[in-house]
Residue frames as a rotation matrix with the C-alpha (Angstrom) as fourth column:
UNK 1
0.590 0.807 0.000 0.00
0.807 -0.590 0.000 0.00
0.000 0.000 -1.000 0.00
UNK 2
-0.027 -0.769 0.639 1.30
0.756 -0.434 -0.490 3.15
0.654 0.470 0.593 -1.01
UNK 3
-0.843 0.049 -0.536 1.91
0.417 -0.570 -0.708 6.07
-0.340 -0.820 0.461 1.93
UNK 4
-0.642 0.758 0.111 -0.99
-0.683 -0.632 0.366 8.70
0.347 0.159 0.924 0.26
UNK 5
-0.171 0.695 -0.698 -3.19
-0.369 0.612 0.700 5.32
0.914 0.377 0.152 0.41
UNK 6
-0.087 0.032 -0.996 -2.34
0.900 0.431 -0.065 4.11
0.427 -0.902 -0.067 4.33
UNK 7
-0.943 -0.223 -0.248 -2.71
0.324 -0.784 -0.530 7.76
-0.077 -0.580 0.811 5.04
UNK 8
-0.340 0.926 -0.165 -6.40
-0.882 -0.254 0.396 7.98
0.325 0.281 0.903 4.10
UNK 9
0.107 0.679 -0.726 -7.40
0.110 0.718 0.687 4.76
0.988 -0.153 0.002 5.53
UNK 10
-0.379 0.222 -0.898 -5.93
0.924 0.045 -0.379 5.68
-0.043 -0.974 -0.222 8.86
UNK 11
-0.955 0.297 0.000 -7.86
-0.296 -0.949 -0.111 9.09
-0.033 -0.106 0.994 8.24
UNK 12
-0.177 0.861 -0.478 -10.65
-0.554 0.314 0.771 7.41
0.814 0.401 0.421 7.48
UNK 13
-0.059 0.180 -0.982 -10.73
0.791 0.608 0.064 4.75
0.609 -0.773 -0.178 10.47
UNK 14
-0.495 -0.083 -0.865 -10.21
0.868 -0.008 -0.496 7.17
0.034 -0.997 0.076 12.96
UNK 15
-0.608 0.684 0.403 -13.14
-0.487 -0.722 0.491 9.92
0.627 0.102 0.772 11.85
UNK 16
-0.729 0.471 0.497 -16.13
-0.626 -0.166 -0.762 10.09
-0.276 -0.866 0.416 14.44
UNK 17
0.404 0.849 -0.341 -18.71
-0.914 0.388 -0.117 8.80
0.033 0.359 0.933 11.81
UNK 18
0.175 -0.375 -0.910 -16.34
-0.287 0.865 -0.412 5.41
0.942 0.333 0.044 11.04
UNK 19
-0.697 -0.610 0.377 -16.37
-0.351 -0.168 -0.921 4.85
0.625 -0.775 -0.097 15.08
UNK 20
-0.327 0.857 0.398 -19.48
-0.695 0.067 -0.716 5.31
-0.640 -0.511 0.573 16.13
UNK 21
0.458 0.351 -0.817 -20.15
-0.759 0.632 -0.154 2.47
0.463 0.691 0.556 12.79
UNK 22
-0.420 -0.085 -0.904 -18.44
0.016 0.995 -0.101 0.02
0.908 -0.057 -0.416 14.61
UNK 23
-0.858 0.385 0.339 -20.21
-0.365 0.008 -0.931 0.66
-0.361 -0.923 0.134 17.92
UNK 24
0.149 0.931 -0.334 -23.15
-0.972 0.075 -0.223 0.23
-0.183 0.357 0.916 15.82
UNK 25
0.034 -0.143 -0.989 -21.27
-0.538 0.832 -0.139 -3.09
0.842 0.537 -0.048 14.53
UNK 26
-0.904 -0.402 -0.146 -20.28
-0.169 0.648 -0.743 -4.19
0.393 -0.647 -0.654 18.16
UNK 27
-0.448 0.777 0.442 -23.96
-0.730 -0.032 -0.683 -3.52
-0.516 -0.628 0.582 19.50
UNK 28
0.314 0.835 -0.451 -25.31
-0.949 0.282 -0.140 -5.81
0.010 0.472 0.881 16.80
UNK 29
-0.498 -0.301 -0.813 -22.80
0.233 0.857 -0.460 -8.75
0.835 -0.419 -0.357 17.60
UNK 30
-0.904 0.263 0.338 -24.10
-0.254 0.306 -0.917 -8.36
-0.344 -0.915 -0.210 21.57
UNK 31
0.028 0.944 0.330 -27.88
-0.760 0.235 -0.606 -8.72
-0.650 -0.234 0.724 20.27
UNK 32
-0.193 -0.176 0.965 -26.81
0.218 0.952 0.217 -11.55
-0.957 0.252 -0.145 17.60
UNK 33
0.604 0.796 -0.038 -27.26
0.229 -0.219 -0.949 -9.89
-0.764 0.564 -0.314 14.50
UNK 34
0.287 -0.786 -0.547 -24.12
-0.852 -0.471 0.230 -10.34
-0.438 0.400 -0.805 13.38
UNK 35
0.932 -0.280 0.231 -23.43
0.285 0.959 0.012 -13.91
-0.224 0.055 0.973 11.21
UNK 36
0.553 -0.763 -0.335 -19.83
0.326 0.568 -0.756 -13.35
0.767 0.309 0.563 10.26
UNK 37
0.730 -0.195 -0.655 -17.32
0.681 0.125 0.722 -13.34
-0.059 -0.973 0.224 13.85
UNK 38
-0.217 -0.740 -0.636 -15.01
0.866 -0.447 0.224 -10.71
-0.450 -0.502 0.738 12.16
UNK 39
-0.050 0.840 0.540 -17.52
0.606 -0.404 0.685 -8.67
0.794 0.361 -0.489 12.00
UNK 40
0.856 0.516 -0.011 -18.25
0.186 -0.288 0.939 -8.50
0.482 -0.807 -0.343 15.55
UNK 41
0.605 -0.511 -0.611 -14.38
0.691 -0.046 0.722 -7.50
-0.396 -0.858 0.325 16.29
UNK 42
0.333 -0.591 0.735 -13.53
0.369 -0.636 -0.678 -4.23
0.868 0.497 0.006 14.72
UNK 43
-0.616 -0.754 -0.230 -10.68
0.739 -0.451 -0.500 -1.61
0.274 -0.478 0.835 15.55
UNK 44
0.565 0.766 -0.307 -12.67
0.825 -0.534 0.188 0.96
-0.020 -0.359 -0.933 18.12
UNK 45
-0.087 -0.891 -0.447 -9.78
0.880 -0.278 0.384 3.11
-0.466 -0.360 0.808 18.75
UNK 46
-0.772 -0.321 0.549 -10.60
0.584 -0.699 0.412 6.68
0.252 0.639 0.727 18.18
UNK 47
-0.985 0.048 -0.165 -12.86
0.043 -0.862 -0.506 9.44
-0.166 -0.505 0.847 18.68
UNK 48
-0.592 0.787 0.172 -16.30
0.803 0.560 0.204 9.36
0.064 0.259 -0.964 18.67
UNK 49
-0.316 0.074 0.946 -18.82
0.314 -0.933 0.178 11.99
0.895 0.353 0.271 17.56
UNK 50
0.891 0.376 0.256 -19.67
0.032 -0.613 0.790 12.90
0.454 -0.695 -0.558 21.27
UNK 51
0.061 -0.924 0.378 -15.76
-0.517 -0.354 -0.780 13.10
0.854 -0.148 -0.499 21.88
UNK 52
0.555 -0.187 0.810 -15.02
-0.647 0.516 0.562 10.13
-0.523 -0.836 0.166 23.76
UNK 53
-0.216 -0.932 -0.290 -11.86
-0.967 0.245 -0.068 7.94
0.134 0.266 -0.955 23.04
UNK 54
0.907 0.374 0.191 -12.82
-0.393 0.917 0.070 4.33
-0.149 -0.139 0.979 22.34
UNK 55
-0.271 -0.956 -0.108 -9.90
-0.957 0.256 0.140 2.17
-0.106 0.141 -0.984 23.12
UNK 56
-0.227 -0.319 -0.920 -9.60
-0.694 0.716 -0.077 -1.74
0.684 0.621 -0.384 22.25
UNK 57
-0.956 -0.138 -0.258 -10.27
0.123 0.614 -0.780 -2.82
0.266 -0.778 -0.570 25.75
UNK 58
-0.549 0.770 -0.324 -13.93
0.669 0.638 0.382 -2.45
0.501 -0.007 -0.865 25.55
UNK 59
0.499 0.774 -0.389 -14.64
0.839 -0.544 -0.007 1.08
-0.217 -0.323 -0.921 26.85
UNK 60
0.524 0.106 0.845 -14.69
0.547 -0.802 -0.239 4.53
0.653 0.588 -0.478 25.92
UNK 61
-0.269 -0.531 -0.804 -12.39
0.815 -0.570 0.105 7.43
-0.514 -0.627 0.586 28.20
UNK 62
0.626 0.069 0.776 -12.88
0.265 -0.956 -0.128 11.42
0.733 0.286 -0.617 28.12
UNK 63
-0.379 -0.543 -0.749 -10.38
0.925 -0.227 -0.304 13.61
-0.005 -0.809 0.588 29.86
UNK 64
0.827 0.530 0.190 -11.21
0.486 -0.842 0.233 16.41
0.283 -0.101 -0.954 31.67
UNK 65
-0.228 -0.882 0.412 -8.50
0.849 -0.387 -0.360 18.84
0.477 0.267 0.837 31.74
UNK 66
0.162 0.590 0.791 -10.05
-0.192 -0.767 0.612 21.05
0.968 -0.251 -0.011 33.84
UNK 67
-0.603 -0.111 -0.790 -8.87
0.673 0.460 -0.579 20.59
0.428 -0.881 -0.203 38.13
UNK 68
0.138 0.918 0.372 -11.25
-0.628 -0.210 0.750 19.78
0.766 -0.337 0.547 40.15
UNK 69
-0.271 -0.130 0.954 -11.49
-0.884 0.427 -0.193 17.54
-0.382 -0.895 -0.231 43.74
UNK 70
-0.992 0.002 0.124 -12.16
0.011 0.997 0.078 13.51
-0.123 0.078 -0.989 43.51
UNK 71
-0.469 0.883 -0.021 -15.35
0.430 0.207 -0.878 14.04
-0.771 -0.421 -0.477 44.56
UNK 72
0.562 0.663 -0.494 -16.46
-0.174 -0.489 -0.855 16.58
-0.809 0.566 -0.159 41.82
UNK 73
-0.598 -0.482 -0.640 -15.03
-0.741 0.029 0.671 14.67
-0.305 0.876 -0.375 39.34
UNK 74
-0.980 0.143 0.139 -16.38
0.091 0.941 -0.325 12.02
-0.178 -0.306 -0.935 40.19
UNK 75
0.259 0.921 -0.290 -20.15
0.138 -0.333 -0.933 13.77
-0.956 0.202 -0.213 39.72
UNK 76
-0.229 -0.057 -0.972 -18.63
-0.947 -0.219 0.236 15.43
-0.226 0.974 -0.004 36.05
UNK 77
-0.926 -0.277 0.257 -18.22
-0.269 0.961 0.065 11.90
-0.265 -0.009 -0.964 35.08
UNK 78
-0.728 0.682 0.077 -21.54
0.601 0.688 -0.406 10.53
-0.330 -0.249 -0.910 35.66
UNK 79
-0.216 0.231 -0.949 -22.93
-0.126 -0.970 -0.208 13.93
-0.968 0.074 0.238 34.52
UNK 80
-0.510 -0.248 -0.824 -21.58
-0.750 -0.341 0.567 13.43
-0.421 0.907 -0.012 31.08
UNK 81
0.044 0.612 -0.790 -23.08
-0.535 0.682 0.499 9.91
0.844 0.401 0.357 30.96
UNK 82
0.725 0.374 0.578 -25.17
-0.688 0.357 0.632 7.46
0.030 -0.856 0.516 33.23
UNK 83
0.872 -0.452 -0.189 -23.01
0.452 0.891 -0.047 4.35
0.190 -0.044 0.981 32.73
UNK 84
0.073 -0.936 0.345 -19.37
0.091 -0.338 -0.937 6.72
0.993 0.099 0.060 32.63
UNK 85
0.896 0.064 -0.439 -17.14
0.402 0.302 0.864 6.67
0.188 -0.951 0.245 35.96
UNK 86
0.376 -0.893 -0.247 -13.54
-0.909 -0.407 0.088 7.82
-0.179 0.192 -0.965 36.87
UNK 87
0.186 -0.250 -0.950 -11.31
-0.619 0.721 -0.311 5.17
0.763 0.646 -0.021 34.80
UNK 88
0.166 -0.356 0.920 -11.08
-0.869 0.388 0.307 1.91
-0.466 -0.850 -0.245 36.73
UNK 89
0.962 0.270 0.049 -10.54
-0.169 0.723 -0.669 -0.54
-0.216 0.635 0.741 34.15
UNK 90
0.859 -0.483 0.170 -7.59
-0.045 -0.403 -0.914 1.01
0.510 0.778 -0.368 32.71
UNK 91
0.285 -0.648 0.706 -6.26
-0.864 -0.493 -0.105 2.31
0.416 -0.580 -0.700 35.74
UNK 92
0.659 0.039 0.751 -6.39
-0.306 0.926 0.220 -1.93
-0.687 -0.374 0.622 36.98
UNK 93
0.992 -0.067 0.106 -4.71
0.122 0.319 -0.940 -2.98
0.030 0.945 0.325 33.50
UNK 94
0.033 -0.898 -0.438 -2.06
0.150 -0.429 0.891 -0.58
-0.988 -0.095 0.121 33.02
UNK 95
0.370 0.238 0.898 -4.05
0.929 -0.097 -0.357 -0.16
0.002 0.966 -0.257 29.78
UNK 96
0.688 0.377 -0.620 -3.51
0.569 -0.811 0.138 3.51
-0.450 -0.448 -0.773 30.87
UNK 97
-0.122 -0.820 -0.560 0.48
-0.369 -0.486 0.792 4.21
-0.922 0.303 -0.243 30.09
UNK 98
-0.564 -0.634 0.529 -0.66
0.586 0.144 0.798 2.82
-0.582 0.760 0.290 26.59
UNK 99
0.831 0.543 -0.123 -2.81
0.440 -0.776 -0.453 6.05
-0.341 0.322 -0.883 26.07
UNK 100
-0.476 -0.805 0.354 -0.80
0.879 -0.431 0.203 8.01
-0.010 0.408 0.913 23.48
UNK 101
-0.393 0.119 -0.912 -1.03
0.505 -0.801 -0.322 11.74
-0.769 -0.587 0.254 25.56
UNK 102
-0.712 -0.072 -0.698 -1.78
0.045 -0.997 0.056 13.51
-0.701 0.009 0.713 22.00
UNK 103
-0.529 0.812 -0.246 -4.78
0.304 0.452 0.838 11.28
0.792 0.368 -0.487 20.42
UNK 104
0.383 0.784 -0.489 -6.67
0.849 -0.089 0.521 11.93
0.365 -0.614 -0.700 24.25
UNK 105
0.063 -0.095 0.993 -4.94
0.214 -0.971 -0.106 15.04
0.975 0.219 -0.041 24.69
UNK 106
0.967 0.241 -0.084 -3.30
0.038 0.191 0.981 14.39
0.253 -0.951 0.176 27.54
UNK 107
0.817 -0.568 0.097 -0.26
-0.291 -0.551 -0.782 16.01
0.498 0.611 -0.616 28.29
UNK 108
0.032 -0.497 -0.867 3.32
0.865 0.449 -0.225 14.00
0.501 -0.743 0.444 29.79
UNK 109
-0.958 -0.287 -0.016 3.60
0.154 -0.467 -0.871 15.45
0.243 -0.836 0.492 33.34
UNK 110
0.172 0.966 0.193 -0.26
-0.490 -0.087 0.867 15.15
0.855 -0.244 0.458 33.44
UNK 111
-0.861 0.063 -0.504 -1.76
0.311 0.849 -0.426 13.63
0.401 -0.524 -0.751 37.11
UNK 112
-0.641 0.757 -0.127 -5.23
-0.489 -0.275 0.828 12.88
0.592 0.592 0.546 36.85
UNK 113
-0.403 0.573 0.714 -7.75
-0.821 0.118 -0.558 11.47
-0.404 -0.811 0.423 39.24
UNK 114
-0.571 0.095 -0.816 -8.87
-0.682 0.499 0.535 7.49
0.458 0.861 -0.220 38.56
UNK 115
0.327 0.865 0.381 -11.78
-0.811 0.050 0.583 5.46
0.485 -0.500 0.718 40.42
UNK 116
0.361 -0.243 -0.901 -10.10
0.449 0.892 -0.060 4.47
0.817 -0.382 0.431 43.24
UNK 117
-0.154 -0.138 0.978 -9.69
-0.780 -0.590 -0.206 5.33
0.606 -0.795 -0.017 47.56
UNK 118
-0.097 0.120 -0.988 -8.73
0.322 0.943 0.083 3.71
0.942 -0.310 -0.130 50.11
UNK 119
-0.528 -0.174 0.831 -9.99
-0.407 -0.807 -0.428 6.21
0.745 -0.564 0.355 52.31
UNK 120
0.704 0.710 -0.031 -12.34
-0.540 0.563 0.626 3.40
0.461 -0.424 0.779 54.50
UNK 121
0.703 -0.648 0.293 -9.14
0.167 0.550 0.818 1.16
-0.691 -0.526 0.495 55.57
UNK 122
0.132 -0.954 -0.268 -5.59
-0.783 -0.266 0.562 1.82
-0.607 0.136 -0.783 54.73
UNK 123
-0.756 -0.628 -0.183 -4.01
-0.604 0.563 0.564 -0.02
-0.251 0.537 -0.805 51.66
UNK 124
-0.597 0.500 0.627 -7.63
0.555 0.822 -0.127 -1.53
-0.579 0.272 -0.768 50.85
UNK 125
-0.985 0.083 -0.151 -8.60
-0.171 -0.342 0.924 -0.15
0.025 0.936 0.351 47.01
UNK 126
0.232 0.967 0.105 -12.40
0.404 0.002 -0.915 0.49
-0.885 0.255 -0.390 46.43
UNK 127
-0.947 -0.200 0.252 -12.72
0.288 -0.178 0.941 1.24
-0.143 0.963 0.226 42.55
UNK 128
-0.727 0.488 -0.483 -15.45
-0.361 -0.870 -0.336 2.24
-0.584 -0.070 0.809 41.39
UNK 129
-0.445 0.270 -0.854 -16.21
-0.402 0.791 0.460 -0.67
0.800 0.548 -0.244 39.75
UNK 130
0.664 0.149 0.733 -16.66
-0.748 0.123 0.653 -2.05
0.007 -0.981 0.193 43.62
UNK 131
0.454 -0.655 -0.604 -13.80
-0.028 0.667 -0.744 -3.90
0.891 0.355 0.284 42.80
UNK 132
0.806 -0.311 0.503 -11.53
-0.578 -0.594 0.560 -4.17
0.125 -0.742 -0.659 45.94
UNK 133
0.206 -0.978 -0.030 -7.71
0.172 0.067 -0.983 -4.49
0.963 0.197 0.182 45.82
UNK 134
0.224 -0.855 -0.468 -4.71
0.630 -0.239 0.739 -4.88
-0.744 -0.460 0.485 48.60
UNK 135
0.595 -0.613 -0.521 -2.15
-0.329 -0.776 0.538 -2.56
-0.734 -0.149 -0.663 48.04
UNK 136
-0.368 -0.691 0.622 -0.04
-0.333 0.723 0.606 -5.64
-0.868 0.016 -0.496 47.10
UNK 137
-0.005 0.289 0.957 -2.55
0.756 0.627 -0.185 -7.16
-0.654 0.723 -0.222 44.41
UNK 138
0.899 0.300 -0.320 -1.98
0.001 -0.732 -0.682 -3.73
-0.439 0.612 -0.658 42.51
UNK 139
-0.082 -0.941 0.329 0.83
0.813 0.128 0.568 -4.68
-0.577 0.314 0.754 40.13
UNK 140
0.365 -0.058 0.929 0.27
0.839 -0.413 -0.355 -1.11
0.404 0.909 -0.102 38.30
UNK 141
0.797 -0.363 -0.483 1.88
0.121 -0.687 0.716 1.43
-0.592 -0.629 -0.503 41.12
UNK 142
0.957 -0.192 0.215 4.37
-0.017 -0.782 -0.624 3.71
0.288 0.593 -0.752 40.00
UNK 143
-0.160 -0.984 -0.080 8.09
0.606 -0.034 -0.794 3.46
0.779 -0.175 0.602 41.47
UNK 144
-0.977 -0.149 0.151 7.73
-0.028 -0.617 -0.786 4.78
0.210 -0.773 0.599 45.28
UNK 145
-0.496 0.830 0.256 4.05
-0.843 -0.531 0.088 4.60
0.209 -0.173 0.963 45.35
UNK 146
0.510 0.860 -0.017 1.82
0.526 -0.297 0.797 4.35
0.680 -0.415 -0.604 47.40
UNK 147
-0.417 -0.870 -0.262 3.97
0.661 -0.092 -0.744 6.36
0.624 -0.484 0.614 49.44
UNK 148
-0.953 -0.030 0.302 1.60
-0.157 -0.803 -0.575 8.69
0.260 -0.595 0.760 52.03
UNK 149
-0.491 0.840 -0.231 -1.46
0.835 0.529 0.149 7.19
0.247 -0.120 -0.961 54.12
UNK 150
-0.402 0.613 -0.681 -2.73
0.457 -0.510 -0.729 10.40
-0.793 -0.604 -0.075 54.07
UNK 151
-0.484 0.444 -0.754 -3.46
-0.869 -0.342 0.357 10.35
-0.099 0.828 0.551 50.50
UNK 152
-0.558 0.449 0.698 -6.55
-0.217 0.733 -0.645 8.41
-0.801 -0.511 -0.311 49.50
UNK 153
0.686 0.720 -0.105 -7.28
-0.159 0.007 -0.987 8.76
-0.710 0.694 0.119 46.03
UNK 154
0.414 -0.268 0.870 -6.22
0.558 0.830 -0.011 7.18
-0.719 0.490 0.493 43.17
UNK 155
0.614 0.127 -0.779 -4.32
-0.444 -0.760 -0.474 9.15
-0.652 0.637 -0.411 40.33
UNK 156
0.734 -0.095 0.673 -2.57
0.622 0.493 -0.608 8.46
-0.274 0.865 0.421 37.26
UNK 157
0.300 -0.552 -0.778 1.06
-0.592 -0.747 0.301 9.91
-0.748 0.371 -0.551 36.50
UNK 158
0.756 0.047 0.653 1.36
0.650 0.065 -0.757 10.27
-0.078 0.997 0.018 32.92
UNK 159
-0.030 -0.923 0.383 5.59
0.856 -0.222 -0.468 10.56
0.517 0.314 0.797 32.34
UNK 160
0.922 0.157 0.355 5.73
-0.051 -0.857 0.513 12.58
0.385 -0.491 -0.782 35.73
UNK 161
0.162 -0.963 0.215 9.29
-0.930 -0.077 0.359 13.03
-0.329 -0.259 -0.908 36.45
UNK 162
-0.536 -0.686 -0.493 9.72
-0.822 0.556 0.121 9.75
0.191 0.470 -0.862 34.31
UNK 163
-0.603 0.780 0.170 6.73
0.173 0.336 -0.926 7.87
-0.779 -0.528 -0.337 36.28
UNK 164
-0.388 0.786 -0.482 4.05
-0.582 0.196 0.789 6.18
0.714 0.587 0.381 34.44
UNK 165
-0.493 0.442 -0.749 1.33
0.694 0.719 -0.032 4.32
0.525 -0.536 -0.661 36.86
UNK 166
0.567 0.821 0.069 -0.98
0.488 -0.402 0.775 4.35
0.663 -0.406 -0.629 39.53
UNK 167
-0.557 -0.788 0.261 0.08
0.188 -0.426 -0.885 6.81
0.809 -0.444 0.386 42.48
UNK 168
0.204 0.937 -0.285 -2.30
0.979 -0.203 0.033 7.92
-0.027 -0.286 -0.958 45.76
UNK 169
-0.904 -0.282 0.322 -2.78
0.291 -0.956 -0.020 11.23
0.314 0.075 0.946 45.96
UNK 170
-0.922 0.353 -0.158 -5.09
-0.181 -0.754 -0.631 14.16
-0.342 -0.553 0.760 47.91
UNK 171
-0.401 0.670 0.625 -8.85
0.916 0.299 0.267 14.10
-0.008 0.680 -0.733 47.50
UNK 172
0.598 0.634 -0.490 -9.13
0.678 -0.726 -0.112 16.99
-0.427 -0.265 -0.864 48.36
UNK 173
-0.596 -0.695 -0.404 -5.95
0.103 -0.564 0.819 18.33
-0.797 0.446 0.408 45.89
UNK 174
0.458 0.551 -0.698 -7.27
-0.461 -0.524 -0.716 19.76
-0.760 0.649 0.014 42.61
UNK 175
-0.752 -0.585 0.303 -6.00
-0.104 0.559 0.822 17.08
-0.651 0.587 -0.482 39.54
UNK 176
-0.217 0.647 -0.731 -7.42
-0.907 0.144 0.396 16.86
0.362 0.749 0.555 36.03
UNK 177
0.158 0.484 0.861 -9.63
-0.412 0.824 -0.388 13.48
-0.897 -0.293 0.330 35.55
UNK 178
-0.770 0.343 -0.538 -10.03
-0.439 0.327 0.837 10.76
0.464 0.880 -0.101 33.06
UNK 179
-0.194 0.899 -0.392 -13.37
-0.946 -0.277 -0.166 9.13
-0.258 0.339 0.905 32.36
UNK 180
-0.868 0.184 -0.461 -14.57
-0.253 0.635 0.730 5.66
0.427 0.751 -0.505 31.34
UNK 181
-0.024 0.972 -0.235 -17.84
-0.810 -0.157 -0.566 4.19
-0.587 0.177 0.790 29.91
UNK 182
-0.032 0.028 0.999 -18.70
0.432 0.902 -0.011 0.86
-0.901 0.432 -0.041 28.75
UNK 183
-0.973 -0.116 -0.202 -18.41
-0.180 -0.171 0.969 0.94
-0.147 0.978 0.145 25.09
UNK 184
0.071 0.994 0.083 -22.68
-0.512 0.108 -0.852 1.07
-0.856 0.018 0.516 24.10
């Protein structure tokens, strides 16, 4: 394939309208209306026309780029959509450090707020999922971190002083957010 030619198909794949067509493709595999099986696994990856970032791992992310406490992020979120949360999927994965900062517009030295506190019992993780983690079963922690029981909220450093991972930090400190939302 010539370069003009792989440059228009990834322009093409990663437009809002050619997104939201495979949501449309993935919703009809869940109700069975799909007969052929690679069908029902296209590339999501990209922007969708209500500006949310569909990534490969089965749900959608928005950053907010705006700082704001845990708590009132945590409302934006759900605001923006019923099903949308701060990221706890990602932030569990380590799906997170393979966000590329200038597709979600998320700048390195970013730290962002992700759905998780262990502000009920030291070193025991509530997500937001109601998942609940040890310290210990979190294999996505940052070099040095968890490193102050007087931070209880989950954040995300994105290539902070060389740091990628999870980290705890203030709920009551002011940190952009990311977002996530089952893929519909």
């Amino acid at each position: 394939m010539s370069w003009g030619a792989w440059t228009m198909a990834m322009t093409t794949c990663s437009t809002p309208e050619f997104v939201d067509e495979q949501r449309s493709r993935i919703r009809q595999c869940d109700t069975g209306f799909q007969s052929q099986q690679e069908d029902c696994y296209p590339n999501t990856a990209g922007f969708t026309s209500d500006g949310w970032y569909g990534f490969t791992n089965g749900y959608e992310y928005k950053y907010i780029s705006t700082t704001a406490t845990y708590e009132a992020h945590t409302s934006a979120c759900s605001d923006m959509d019923s099903t949308a949360r701060l990221a706890t999927v990602a932030a569990k994965s380590g799906d997170l450090s393979s966000f590329d900062g200038s597709e979600m517009g998320v700048p390195d030295g970013t730290i962002y707020f992700v759905g998780g506190s262990d502000s009920i019992t030291e070193d025991t993780w509530i997500f937001q999922d109601s998942v609940v983690q040890t310290t210990s079963d979190i294999t996505t922690w940052a070099t040095g971190e968890p490193n102050t029981p007087a931070e209880d909220c989950l954040v995300w450093l994105l290539e902070v002083s060389s740091l990628n991972g999870l980290a705890d930090g203030g709920c009551a400190t002011s940190y952009t957010a990311m977002c996530e939302r089952p893929i519909a």
